[in-house]
Structure formats: C-alpha cells, structure tokens
N, C-alpha and C positions, 0 to 999 in steps of 0.2 A: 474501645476505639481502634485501638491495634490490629483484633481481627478483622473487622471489616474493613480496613485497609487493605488487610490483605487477602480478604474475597475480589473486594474492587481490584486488587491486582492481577490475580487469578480470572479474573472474568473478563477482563482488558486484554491478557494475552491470549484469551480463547477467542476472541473476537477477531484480533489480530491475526491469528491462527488460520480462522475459516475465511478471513478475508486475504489472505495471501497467497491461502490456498487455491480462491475464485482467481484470481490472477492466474495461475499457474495453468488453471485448467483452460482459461481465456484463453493464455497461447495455443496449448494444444489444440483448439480449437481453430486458432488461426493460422494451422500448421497443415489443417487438414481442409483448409477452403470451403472451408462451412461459415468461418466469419462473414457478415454479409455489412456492408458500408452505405449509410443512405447515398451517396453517390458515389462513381468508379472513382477510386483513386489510383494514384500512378504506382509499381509495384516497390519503389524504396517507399514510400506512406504506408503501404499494407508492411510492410517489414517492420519499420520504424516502430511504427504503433503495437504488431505481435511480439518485435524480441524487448520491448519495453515493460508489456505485460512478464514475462517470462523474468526479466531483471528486479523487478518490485517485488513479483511473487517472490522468489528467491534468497534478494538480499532482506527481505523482510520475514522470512521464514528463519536465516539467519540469526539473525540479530534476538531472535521472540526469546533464545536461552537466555540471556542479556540483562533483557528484561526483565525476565523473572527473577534474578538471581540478582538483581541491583547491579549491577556490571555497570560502568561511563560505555563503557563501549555500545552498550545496548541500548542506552537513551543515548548516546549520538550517532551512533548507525541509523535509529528511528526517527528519530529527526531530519535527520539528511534524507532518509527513503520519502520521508511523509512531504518535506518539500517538493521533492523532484518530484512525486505523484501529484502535488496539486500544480505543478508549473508545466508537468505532462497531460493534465488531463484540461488545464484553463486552453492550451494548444490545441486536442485536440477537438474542445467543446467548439473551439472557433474555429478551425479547420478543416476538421473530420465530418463527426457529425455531432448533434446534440447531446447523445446519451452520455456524453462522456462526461459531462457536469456530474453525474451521479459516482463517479468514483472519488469526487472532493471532499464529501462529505464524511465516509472513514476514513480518509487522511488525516484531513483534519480535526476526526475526534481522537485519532492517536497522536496528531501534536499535540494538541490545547492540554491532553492528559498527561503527557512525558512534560512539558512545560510546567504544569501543576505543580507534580511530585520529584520536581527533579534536583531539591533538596536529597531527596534519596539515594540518588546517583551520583551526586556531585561531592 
C-alpha cells in the first residue's frame, strides 16, 4: 500500500509539473502578443491575466520540491497557489473569456489531493 502511495505521489507531482510548466509557457506567450482574447481587452487585463500565468507557473514549480519531499511548506504553498488559480480563473471565466474554466479543473485536482494526504504533511 505504501508503494502506491507513493507512485500516486510521484505521478501527482509530474502532473503538477507539466502543468505549471503550461502556465509558464502561457506567459511567454503573452509576452509575445500571440495571446489572442475572444474580446479586446484593456492592456492592465492583458497584463493581469499574462503575469498571473507567469506567478502560478512559478510559485507552483516552486513549491513541487515540497511536495515531494512531504515539506508543510509544499502542501501550503499548493494550497494557496491552487486557490488563487481557481478564484483567478472563476474571474477570468466571467470576464475574460470562457476558456479560462478549463484551468479550474487541475487546480482543483491538486487541492482536493494535498487536502486528502495532508495527514502527511501536517
């Protein structure tokens, strides 16, 4: 039972991993005005929204050693990131544009999982 724990851990942070890393590159992408927005936004919205990506990416690439290594600091780093991504993306789902609901959904599988096992970090 122990190992597959910690496969599922392992697997969880490589998840986290390539999705932090999609943020990362998000920015860079809307660094280079390639980001395209179903409607014009004003340019603090287009900022807002790229150096947010760029902050998630980041502090959540951050925290991934944390994680692994059972660290408090890396289940509440991840916690904090994973909120502020689903309360970033509920914004800009209703303000921006639609697509943005699609970033809630691995936030929110990296809460509900740090929430789970957080006998382990606690």
């Amino acid at each position: 039972m122990m190992e597959l724990k910690r496969v599922f851990k392992v697997l969880i942070v490589l998840f986290a991993a390539v999705y932090y890393a999609a943020r990362v590159g998000i920015f860079y992408v809307g660094t280079t005005g390639e980001m395209q927005f179903e409607e014009v936004q004003s340019q603090l919205v287009e900022n807002m929204v790229t150096f947010s990506f760029l902050a998630i990416g980041v502090t959540g690439l951050i925290t991934l050693p944390g994680v692994y290594l059972l660290k408090p600091w890396g289940f509440w780093g991840t916690i904090a990131i994973s909120a502020y991504t689903i309360a970033f993306d509920i914004w800009a789902y209703a303000f921006v544009q639609s697509s943005a609901a699609a970033g809630i959904i691995p936030a929110a599988i990296l809460l509900v999982y740090m929430l789970l096992v957080r006998k382990d970090y606690l």
